[in-house]
C-alpha atoms as one frame of an Amber mdcrd trajectory, in Angstrom:
protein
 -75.258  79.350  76.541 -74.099  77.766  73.365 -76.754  77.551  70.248 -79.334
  79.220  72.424 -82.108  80.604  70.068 -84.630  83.056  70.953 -87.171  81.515
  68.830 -86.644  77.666  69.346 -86.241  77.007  73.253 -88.158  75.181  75.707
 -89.157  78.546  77.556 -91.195  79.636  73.915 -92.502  76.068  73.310 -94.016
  75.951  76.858 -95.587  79.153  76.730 -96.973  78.480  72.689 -98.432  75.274
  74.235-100.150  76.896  77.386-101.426  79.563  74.932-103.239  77.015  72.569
-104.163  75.089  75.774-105.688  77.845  77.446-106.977  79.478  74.456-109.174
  75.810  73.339-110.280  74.758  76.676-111.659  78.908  76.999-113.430  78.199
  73.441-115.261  75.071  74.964-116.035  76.697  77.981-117.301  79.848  76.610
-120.885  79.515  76.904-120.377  78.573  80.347-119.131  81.916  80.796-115.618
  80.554  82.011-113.384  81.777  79.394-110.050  83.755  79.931-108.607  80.704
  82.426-111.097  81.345  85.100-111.749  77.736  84.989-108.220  77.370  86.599
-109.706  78.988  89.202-112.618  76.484  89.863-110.398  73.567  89.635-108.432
  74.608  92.042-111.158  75.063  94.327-112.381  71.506  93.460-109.163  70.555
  94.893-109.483  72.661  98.062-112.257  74.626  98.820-112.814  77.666 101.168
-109.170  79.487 100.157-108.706  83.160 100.593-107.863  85.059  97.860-103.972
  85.090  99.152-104.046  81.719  98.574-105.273  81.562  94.982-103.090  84.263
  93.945-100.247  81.829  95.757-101.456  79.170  93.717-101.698  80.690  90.428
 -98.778  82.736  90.553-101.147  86.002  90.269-101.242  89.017  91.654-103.900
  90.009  94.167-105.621  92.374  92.367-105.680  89.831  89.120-107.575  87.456
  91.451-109.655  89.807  92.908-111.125  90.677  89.467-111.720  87.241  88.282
-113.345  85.894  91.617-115.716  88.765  91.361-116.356  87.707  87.806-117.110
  84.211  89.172-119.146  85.400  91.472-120.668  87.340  89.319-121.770  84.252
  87.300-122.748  82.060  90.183-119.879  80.002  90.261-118.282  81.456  93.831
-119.337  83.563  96.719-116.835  85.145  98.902-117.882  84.638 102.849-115.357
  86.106 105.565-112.405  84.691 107.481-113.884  83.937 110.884-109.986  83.929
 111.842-108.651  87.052 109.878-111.377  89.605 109.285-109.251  91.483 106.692
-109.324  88.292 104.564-112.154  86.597 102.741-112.800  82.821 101.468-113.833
  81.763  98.182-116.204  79.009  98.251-118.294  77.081  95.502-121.632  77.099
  95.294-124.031  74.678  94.161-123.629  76.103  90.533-120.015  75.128  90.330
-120.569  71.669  92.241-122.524  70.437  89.369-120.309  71.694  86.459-117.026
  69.723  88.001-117.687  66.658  86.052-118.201  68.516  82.780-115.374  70.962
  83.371-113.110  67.704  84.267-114.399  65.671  80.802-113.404  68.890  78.678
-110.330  69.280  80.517-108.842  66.089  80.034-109.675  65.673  76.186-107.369
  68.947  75.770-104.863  67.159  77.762-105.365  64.203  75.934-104.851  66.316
  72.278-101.902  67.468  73.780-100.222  64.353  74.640-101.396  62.899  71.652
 -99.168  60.520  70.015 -96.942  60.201  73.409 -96.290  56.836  75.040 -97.113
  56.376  78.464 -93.487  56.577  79.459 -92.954  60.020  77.346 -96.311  61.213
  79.264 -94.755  60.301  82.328 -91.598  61.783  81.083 -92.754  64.933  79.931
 -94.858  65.928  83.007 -91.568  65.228  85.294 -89.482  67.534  83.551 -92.466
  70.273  82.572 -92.511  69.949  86.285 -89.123  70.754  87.129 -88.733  73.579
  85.026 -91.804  74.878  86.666 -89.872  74.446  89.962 -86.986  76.051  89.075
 -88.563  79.089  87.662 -90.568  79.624  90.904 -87.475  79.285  93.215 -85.785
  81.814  90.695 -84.521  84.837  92.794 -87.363  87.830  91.932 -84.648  90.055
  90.262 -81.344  88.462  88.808 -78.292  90.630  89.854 -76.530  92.147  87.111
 -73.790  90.038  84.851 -70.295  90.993  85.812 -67.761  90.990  82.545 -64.301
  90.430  84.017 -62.608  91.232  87.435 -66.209  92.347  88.380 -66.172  95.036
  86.611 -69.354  97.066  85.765 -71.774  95.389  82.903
């Protein structure tokens, strides 16, 4: 790749922005005791409710035992109780609780003005622009094979 540089790229500007992102919102949502992106967690189960863990790790791109740790810290706090899978017994659902229910509008309000800082300055049609392709990057990384075969100099020859 011609002029690629390791320390200007999309790749490093994404992950600098989801940093700051993530590190703000966590700041405002501190006292809630949400910090360290649990909050992701809540909204999406604002979105759908009653998932198994499998599902948010799905979501989030996590590992199980990564989700496992922070729904037990949101339980912990009131935010989530786990309840069985009448269907699978192995698996459980995380559901909201009353706690969580109220903080939705709150969490939503603080949510969108750090979206808002960070499309600052954008027209609507860069917005619109910018979420398509942050989109499509997104998509391509997640279809990405889980381990890249080795480059092959030559008449595939060994790297």
């Amino acid at each position: 790749m011609a002029g690629f540089c390791l320390f200007d790229n999309p790749a490093r500007s994404v992950s600098i922005t989801y940093r700051h992102m993530t590190a703000l919102l966590s700041r405002r949502l501190a006292r809630l005791g949400l910090g360290s992106g649990r909050f992701a967690y809540l909204f999406i189960l604002y979105h759908e409710d009653r998932l198994t863990q499998r599902d948010i790790a799905a979501r989030t791109a996590s590992d199980k035992a990564s989700v496992a740790r922070i729904v037990a810290r949101l339980e912990k706090s009131g935010y989530v109780r786990r309840v069985p899978d009448r269907a699978d017994r192995r698996a459980w659902r995380v559901c909201l609780t009353v706690k969580a229910r109220r903080l939705r509008s709150r969490l939503e309000r603080e949510a969108r003005e750090v979206v808002e800082l960070l499309m600052r300055g954008m027209s609507a049609a860069e917005r619109s622009l910018a979420a398509a392709l942050l989109k499509r990057m997104a998509a391509n990384v997640s279809q990405a094979p889980r381990r890249l075969e080795p480059i092959r100099h030559g008449n595939g020859g060994e790297s």
